[in-house]
Backbone bond lengths (Angstrom), bond angles and torsions (degrees), N, CA, C in turn:
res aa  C-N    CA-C-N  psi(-1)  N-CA   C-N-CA  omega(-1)  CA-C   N-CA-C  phi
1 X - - - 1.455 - - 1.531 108.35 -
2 X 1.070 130.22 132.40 1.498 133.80 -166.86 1.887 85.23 -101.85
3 X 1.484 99.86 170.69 1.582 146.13 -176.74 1.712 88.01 -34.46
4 X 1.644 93.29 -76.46 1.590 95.53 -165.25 1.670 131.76 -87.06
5 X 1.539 107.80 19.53 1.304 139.44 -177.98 1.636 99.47 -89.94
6 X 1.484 116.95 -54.96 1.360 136.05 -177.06 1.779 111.26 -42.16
7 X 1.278 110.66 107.43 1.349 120.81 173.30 1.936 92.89 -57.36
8 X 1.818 98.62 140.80 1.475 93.76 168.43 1.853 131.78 -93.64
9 X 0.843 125.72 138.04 1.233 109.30 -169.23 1.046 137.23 -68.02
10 X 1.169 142.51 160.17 1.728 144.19 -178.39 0.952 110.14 -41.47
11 X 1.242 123.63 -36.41 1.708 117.39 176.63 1.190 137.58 -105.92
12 X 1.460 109.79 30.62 1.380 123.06 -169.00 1.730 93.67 -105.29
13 X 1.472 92.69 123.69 1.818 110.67 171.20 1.271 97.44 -37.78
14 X 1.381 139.79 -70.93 1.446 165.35 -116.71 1.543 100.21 -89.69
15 X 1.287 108.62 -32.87 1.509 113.73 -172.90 1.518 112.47 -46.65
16 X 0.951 130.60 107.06 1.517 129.63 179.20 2.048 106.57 -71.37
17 X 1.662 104.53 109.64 1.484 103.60 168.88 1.579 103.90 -116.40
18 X 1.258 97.95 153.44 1.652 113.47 178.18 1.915 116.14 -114.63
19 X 0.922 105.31 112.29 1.441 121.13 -170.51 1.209 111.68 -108.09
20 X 1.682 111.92 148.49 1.888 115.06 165.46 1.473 95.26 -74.72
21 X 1.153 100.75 172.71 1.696 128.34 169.00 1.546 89.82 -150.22
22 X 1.465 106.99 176.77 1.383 126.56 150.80 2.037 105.18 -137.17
23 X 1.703 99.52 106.28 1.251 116.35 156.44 1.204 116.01 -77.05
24 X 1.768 133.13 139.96 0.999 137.06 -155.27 1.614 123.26 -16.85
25 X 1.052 95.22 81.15 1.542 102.43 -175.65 1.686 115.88 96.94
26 X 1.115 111.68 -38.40 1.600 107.37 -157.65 1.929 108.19 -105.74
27 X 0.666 111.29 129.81 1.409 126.36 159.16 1.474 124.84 -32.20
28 X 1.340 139.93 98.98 1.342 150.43 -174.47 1.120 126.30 -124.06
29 X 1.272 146.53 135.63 1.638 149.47 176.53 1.484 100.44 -98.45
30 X 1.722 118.75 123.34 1.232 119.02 147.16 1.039 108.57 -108.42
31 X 1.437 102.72 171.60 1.502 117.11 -179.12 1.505 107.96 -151.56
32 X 1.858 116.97 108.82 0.981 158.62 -177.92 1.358 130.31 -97.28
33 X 1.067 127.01 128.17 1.363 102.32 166.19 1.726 118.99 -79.52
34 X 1.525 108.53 160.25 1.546 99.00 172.45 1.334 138.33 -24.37
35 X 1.761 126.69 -58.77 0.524 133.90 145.82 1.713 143.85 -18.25
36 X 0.696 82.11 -53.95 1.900 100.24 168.10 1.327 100.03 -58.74
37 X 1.577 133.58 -71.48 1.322 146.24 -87.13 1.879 71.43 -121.22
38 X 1.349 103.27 -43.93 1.871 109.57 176.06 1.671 108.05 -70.42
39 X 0.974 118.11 -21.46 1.833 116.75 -172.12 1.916 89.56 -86.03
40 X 0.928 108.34 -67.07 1.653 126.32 176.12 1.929 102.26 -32.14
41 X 0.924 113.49 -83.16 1.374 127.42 165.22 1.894 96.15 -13.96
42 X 1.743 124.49 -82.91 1.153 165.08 114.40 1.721 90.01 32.59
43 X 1.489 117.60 -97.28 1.100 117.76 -173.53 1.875 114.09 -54.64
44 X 1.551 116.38 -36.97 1.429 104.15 -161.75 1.853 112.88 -87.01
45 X 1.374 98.04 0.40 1.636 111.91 172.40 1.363 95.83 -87.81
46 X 1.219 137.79 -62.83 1.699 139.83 -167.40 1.769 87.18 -56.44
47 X 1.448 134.98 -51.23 1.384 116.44 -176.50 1.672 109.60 -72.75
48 X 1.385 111.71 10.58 1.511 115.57 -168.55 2.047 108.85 38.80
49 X 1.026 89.47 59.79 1.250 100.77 177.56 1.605 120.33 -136.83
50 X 1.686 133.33 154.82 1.632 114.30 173.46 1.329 116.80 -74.88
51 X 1.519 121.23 160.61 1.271 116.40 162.37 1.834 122.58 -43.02
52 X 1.174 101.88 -42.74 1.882 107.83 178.13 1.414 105.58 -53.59
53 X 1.598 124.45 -55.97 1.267 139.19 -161.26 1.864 97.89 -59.99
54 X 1.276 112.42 -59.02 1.870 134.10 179.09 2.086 86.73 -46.79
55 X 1.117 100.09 -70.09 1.790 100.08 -159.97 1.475 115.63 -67.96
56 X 1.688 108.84 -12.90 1.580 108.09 161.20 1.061 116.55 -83.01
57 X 1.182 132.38 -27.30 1.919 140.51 149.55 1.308 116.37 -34.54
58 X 0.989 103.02 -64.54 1.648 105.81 177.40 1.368 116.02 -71.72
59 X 1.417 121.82 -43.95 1.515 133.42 167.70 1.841 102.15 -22.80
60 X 1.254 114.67 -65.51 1.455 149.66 -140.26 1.644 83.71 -75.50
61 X 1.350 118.62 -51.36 1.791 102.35 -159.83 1.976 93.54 -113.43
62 X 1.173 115.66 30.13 1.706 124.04 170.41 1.967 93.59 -81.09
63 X 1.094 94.10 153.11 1.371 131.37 158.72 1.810 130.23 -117.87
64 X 0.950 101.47 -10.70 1.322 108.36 175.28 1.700 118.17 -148.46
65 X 1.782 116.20 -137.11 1.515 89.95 -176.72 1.747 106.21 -92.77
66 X 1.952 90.22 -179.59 1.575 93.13 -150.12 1.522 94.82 -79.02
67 X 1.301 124.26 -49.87 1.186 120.86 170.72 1.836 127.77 -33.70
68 X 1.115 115.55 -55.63 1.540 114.30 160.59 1.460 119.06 -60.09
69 X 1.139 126.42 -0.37 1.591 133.28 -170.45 1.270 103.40 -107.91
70 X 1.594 115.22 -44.95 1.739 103.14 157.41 1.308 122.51 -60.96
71 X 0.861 105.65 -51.50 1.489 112.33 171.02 1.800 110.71 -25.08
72 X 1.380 93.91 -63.15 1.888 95.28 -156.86 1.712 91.73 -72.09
73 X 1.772 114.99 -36.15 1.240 113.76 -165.13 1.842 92.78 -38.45
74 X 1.503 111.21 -80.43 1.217 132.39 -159.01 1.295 105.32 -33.41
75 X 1.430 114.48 -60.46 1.709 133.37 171.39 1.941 93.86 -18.63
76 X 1.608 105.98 -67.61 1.420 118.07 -167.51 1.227 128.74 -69.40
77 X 1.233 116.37 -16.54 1.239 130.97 151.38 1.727 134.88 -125.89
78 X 1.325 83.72 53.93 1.916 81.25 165.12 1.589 98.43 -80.35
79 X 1.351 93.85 155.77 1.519 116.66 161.23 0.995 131.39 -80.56
């Protein structure tokens, strides 16, 4: 099995997963890598807040897609 044949493992940051949310009301799939999805988790407990509540925040002031918008959010506010 070569490099890019190799299923990645459960514990690889990099692993790209795709999840529901519900943005204001409606039902959505992102897709994150681990990493993210653990910082996200990370940031919306320190705001004592849910992940849905954190990704409709950001949802709300995006310009483009939602997935790259967490992304930069997090980027912009690490601690």
């Amino acid at each position: 099995m070569t490099v890019a044949q190799q299923p990645q493992a459960a514990t690889d940051p990099a692993r790209l997963v795709k999840r529901s949310v519900v943005v204001a009301g409606h039902r959505t799939s992102v897709s994150l890598e681990d990493a993210f999805w653990a910082e996200l988790r990370r940031v919306a407990s320190a705001r004592q807040s849910s992940m849905n509540a954190l990704i409709a925040e950001i949802d709300a002031g995006r310009s483009g897609n939602l997935s790259s918008a967490i992304r930069v959010f997090l980027l912009l506010n690490r601690v």
